[in-house]
C-alpha positions in Angstrom: -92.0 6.9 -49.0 -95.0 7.5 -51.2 -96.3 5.1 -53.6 -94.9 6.2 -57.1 -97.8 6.5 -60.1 -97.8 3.6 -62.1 -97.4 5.1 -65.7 -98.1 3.8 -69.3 -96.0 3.6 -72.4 -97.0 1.9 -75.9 -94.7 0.1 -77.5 -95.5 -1.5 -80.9 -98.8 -1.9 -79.2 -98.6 -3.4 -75.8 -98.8 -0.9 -73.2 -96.3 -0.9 -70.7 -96.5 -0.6 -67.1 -93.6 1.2 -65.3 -93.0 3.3 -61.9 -89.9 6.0 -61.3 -89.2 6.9 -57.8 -85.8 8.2 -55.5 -83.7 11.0 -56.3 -80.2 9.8 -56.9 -77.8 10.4 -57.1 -77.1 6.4 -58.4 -79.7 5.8 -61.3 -81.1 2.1 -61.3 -83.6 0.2 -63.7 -85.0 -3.1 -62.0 -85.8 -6.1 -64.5 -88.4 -8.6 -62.2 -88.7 -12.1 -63.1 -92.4 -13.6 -63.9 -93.2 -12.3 -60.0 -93.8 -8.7 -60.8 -96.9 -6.5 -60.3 -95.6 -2.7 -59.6 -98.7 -2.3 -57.7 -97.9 -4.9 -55.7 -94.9 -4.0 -54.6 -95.8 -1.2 -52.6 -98.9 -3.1 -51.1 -96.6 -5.2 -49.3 -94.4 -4.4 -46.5 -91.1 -6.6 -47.7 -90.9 -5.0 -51.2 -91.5 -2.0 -50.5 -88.7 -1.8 -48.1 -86.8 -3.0 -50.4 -87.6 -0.8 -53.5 -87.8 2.4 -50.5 -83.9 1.8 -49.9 -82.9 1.7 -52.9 -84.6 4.9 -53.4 -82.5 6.2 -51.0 -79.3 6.4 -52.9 -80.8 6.0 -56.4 -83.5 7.5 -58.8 -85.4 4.0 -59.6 -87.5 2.5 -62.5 -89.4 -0.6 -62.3 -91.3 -2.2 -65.0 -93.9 -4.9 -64.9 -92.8 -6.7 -68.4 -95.5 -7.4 -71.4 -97.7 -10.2 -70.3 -97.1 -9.6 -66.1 -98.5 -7.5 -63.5 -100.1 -4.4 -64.9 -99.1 -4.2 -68.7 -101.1 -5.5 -71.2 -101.4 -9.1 -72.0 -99.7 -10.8 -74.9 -100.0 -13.5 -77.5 -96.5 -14.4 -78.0 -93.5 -14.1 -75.4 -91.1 -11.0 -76.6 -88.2 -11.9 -78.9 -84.7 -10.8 -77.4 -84.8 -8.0 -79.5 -88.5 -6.8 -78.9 -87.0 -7.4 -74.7 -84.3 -5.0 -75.0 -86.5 -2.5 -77.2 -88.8 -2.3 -74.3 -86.5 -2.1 -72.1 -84.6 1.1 -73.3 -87.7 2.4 -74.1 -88.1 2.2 -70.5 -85.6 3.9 -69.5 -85.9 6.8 -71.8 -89.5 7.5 -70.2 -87.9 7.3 -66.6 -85.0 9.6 -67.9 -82.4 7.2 -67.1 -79.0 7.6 -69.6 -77.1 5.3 -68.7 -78.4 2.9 -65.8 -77.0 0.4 -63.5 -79.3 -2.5 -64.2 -80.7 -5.0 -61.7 -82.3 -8.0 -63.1 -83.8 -10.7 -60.5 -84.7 -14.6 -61.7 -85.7 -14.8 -65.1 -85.0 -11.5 -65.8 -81.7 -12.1 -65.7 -81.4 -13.6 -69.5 -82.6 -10.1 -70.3 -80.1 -8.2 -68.4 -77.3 -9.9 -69.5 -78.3 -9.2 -73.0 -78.8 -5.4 -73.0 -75.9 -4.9 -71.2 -73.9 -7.2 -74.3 -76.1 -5.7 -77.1 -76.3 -2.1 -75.6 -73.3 -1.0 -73.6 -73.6 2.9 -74.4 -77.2 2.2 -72.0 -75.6 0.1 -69.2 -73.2 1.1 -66.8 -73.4 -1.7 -64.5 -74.7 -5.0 -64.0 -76.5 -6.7 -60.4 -77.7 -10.1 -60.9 -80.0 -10.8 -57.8 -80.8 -14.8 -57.6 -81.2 -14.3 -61.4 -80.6 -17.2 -64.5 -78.5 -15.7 -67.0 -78.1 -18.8 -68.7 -82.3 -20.1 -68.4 -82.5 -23.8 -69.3 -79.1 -23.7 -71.9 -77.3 -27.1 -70.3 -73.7 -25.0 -70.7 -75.3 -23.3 -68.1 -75.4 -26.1 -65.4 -72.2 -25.3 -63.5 -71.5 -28.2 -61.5 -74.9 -29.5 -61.0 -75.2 -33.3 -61.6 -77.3 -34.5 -64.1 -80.1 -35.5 -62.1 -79.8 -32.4 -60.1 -80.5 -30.5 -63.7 -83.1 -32.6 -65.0 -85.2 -32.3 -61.6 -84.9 -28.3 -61.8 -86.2 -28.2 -64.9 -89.1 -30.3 -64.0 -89.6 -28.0 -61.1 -89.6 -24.8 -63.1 -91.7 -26.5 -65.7 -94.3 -27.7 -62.5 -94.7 -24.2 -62.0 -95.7 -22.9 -65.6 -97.9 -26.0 -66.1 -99.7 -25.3 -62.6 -99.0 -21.3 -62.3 -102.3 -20.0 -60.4 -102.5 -23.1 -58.1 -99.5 -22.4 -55.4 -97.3 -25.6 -55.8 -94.1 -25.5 -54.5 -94.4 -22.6 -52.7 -92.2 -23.5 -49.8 -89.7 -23.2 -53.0 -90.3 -19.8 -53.9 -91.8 -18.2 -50.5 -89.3 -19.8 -48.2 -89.9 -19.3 -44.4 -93.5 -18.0 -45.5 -96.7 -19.1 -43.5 -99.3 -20.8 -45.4 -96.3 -20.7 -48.4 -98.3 -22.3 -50.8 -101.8 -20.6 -50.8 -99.6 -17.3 -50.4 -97.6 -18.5 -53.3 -100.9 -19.2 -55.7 -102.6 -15.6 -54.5 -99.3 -13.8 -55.9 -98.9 -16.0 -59.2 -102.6 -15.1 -60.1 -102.3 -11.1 -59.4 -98.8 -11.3 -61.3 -99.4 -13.3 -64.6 -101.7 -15.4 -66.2 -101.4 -19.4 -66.3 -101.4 -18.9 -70.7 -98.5 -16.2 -69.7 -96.8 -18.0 -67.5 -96.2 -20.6 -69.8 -95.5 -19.1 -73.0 -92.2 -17.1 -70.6 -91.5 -20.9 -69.8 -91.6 -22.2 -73.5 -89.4 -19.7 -75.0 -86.5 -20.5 -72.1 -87.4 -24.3 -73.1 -87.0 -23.4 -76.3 -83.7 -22.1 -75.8 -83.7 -18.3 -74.8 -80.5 -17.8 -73.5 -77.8 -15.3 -72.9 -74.9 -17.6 -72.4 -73.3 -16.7 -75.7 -73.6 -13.2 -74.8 -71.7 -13.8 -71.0 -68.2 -12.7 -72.6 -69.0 -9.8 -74.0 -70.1 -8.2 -71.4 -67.4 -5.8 -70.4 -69.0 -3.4 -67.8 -68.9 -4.7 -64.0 -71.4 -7.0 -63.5 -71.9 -7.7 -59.3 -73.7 -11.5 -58.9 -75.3 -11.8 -55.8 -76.8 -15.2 -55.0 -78.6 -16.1 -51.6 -76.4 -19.7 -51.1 -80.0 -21.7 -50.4 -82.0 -20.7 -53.3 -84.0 -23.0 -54.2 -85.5 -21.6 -57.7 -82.1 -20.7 -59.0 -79.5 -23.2 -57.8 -76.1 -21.3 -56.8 -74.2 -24.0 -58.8 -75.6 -22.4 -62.0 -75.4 -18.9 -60.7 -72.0 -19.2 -60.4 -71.5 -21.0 -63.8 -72.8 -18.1 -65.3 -70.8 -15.2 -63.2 -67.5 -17.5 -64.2 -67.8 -16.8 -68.2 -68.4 -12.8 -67.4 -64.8 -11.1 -68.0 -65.4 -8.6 -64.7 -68.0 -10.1 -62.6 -67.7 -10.4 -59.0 -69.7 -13.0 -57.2 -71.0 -13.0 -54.0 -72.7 -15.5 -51.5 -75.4 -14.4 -49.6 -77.5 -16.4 -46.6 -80.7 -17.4 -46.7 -83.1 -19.5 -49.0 -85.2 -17.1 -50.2 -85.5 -16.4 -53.8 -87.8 -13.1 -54.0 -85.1 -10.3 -53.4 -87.0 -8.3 -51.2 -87.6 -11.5 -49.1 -85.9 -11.9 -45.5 -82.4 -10.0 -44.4 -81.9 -7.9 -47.1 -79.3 -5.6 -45.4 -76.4 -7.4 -47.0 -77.8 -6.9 -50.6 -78.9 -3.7 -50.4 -75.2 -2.4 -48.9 -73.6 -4.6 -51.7 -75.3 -2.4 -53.9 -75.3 0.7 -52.3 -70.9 0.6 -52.6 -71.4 -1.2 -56.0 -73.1 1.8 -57.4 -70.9 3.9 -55.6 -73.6 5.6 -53.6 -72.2 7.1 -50.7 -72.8 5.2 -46.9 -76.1 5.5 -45.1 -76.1 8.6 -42.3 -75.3 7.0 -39.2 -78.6 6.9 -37.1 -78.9 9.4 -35.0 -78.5 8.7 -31.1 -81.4 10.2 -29.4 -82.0 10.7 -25.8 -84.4 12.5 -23.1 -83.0 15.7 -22.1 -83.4 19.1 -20.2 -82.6 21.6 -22.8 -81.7 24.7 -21.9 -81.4 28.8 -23.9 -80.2 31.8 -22.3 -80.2 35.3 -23.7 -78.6 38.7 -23.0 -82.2 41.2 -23.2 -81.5 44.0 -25.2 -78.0 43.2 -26.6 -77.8 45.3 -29.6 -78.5 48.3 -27.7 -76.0 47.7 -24.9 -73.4 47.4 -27.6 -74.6 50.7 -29.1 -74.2 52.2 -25.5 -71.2 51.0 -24.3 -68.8 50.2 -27.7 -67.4 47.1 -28.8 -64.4 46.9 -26.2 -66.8 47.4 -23.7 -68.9 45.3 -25.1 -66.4 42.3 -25.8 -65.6 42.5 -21.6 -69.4 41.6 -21.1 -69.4 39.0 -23.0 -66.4 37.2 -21.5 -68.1 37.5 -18.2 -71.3 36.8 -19.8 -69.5 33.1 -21.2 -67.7 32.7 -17.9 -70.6 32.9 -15.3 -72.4 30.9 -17.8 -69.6 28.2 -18.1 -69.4 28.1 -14.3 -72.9 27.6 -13.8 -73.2 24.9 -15.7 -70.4 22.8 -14.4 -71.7 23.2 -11.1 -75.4 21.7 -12.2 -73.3 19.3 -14.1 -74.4 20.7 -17.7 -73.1 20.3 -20.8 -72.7 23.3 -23.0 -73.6 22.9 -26.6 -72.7 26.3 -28.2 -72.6 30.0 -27.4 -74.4 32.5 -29.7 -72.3 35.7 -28.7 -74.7 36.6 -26.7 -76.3 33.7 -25.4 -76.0 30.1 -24.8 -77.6 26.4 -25.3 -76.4 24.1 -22.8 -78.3 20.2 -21.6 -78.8 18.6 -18.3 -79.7 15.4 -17.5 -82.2 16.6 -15.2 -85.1 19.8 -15.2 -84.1 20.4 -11.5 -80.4 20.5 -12.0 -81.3 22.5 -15.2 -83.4 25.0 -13.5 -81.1 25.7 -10.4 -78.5 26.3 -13.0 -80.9 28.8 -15.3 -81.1 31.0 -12.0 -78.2 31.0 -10.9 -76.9 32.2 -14.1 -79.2 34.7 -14.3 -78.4 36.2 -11.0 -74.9 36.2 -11.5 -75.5 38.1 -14.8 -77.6 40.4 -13.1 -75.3 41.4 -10.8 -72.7 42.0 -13.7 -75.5 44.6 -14.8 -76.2 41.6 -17.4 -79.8 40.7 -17.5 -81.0 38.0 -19.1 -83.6 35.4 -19.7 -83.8 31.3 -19.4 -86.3 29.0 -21.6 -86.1 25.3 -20.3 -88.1 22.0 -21.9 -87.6 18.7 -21.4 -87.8 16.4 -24.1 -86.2 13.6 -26.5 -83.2 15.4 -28.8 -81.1 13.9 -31.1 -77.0 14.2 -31.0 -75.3 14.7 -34.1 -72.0 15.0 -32.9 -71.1 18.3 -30.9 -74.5 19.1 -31.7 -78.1 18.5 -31.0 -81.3 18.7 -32.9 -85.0 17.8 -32.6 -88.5 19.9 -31.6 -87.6 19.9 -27.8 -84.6 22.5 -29.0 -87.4 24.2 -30.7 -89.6 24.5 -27.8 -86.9 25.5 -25.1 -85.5 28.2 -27.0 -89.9 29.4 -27.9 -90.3 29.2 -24.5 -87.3 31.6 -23.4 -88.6 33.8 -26.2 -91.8 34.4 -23.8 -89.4 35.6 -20.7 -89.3 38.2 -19.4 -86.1 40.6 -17.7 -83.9 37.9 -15.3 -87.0 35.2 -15.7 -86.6 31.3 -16.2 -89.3 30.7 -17.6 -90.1 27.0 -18.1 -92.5 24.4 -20.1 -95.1 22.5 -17.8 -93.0 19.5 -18.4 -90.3 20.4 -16.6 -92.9 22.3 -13.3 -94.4 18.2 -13.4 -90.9 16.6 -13.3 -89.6 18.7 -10.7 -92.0 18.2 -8.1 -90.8 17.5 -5.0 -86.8 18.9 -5.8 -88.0 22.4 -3.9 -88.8 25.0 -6.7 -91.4 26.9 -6.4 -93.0 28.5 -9.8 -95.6 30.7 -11.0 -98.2 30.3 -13.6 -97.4 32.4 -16.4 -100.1 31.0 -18.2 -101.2 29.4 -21.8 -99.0 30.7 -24.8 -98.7 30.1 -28.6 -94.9 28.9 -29.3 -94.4 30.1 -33.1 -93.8 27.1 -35.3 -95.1 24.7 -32.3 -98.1 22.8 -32.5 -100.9 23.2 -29.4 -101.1 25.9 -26.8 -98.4 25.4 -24.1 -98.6 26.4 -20.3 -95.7 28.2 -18.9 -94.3 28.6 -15.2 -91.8 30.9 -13.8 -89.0 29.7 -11.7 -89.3 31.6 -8.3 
């Protein structure tokens, strides 16, 4: 996918930086914790396969909050209120009605609240690895004392020391070099003055706890079991005091969403938003690919009249059914007056073509072959890709009773006893390059 613009919106003075990419039909609004730089993002090959999936079933908005990544700076950490002001206002320049919202570590405090103080805005709630509660000590779960006290001198570590990379085997688990890679992404996210004033207000007691109850849309919790920035123990505490919110365990110790297997996230989504399954990946193969035509159809028809007409054909399907079960084809479709059949090999492919043809020919049916070989995808009864392009170019440039073939399928048949003639270099319409044709003998 292509990078999305990264667009601005003022709001009571602070610009705001904010991306919309995907097409639906799921829309999704994406609340990042202090790691959030929507340039970033797509400068890195883990988040921007996660932010390029989610475009594939959604129409998605990302924001970089006041103070992080690319929006402005700020004196003062936003109030609750000025949060879910900028948040909506968000969404109304990404054309978003009424979102599913997914909010990610500390971000989490502010989903929770929109969706309590805004429900007409907020379809669903996803909680990725997110605090809903911050540092609020109802929020604990079943976390011993000790336990609690050392997470909050671990979150406090960070603020105190953003910029410098402690910890970072903590919040870039399984990452090389974790810590200087750690310190390199706090610096291009926030500033140390930033990151401390975020941490102040949650020590000052920014929470949504109170707000857990009345949230009344389903809220999906997903939280990775080792997390090591936001303990499952209070994850789960939160999800408990939600009336409809499902939780759900995930491996791994990573805390970034984007961060290691992400397929079982992304699928939880995917049905939680009701987006419809991926495609199933197509299979694709190497394959002889053959096309056969009936020359001058339209005015045997004329000439003879449709009962007349409908005889030929029959013989036309039968000959051509009988040829390819003795070169072990497989027939794809008929066209009426043609056919599009694979082998598995260009010699079994070609000894079939001209058979065909000759037994056509002595119906008083004359007809033409194009053959290719080349890698096809099968989509159930069907087939698809550029070497069914080529093949049925190629038996557009034959002739009366001629097989004409690609020079890929003359190379792979040496040896197997065909003989062929140049035709020479042709332009297949809607092919890239020149292409050299033979004639089967």
């Amino acid at each position: 996918m292509d990078v999305p613009k990264t667009n601005f919106l003022e709001h009571d003075g602070v610009n705001i930086a904010w991306q919309v990419f995907g097409e639906g039909p799921a829309e999704i609004l994406f609340i990042p914790g202090w790691v959030s730089n929507v340039d970033m993002f797509w400068q890195y090959r883990e988040p921007r396969a996660f932010f390029t999936e989610l475009a594939t079933f959604a129409r998605v908005a990302v924001y970089d909050k006041p103070g992080t990544g690319a929006s402005d700076p700020v004196e003062a950490t936003p109030s609750v209120e000025q949060r879910i002001d900028q948040l909506l206002a968000v969404m109304d320049a990404a054309g978003l009605e009424c979102p599913t919202v997914i909010a990610t570590s500390e971000g989490g405090v502010t989903g929770c609240l929109v969706a309590a103080a805004r429900p007409s805005r907020v379809e669903r709630l996803v909680l990725l690895n997110a605090t809903a509660a911050g540092f609020d000590p109802r929020g604990r779960g079943d976390m011993t004392e000790a336990e609690y006290e050392q997470w909050l001198a671990f979150i406090h570590r960070t603020a105190v020391n953003w910029g410098e990379g402690l910890d970072g085997d903590r919040w870039l688990a399984g990452v090389p070099n974790a810590d200087a890679a750690w310190g390199q992404l706090q610096r291009a996210c926030a500033t140390r003055a930033v990151a401390r004033r975020y941490m102040s207000a949650m020590e000052m007691g920014l929470t949504a706890w109170d707000a857990l109850g009345a949230i009344h849309q389903p809220v999906l919790a997903l939280q990775r079991i080792g997390d090591r920035v936001v303990p499952i123990k209070a994850a789960r505490a939160s999800a408990e005091q939600i009336p409809q919110a499902v939780f759900v365990e995930l491996p791994g110790n990573q805390h970034l969403p984007w961060a290691g297997d992400t397929a079982e996230m992304i699928a939880q989504i995917r049905s939680f938003v009701g987006a419809p399954p991926p495609a199933a990946r197509a299979e694709r193969v190497l394959a002889t690919v053959l096309f056969t035509d009936i020359v001058g159809s339209t005015d045997q028809l004329a000439r003879l009249g449709d009962a007349a007409w409908s005889a030929q054909l029959s013989y036309h399907e039968q000959i051509v059914r009988d040829g390819l079960e003795r070169f072990d084809g497989r027939l794809i479709k008929t066209t009426g007056d043609g056919a599009l059949a694979t082998f598995t090999g260009p010699a079994r492919g070609a000894q079939a073509a001209r058979l065909i043809l000759d037994a056509l020919a002595s119906q008083n049916l004359h007809a033409r072959a194009g053959l290719h070989v080349g890698e096809i995808e099968l989509q159930g009864d069907d087939i698809a890709g550029l070497a069914v392009h080529v093949a049925a170019r190629v038996m557009g440039k034959a002739g009366d009773d001629e097989v004409l073939v690609s020079r890929t399928v003359r190379d792979l048949t040496a040896g197997a006893g065909l003989h062929f003639e140049d035709r020479g270099t042709h332009t297949l319409k809607g092919i890239p390059e020149d292409w050299q044709l033979y004639a089967l003998a």
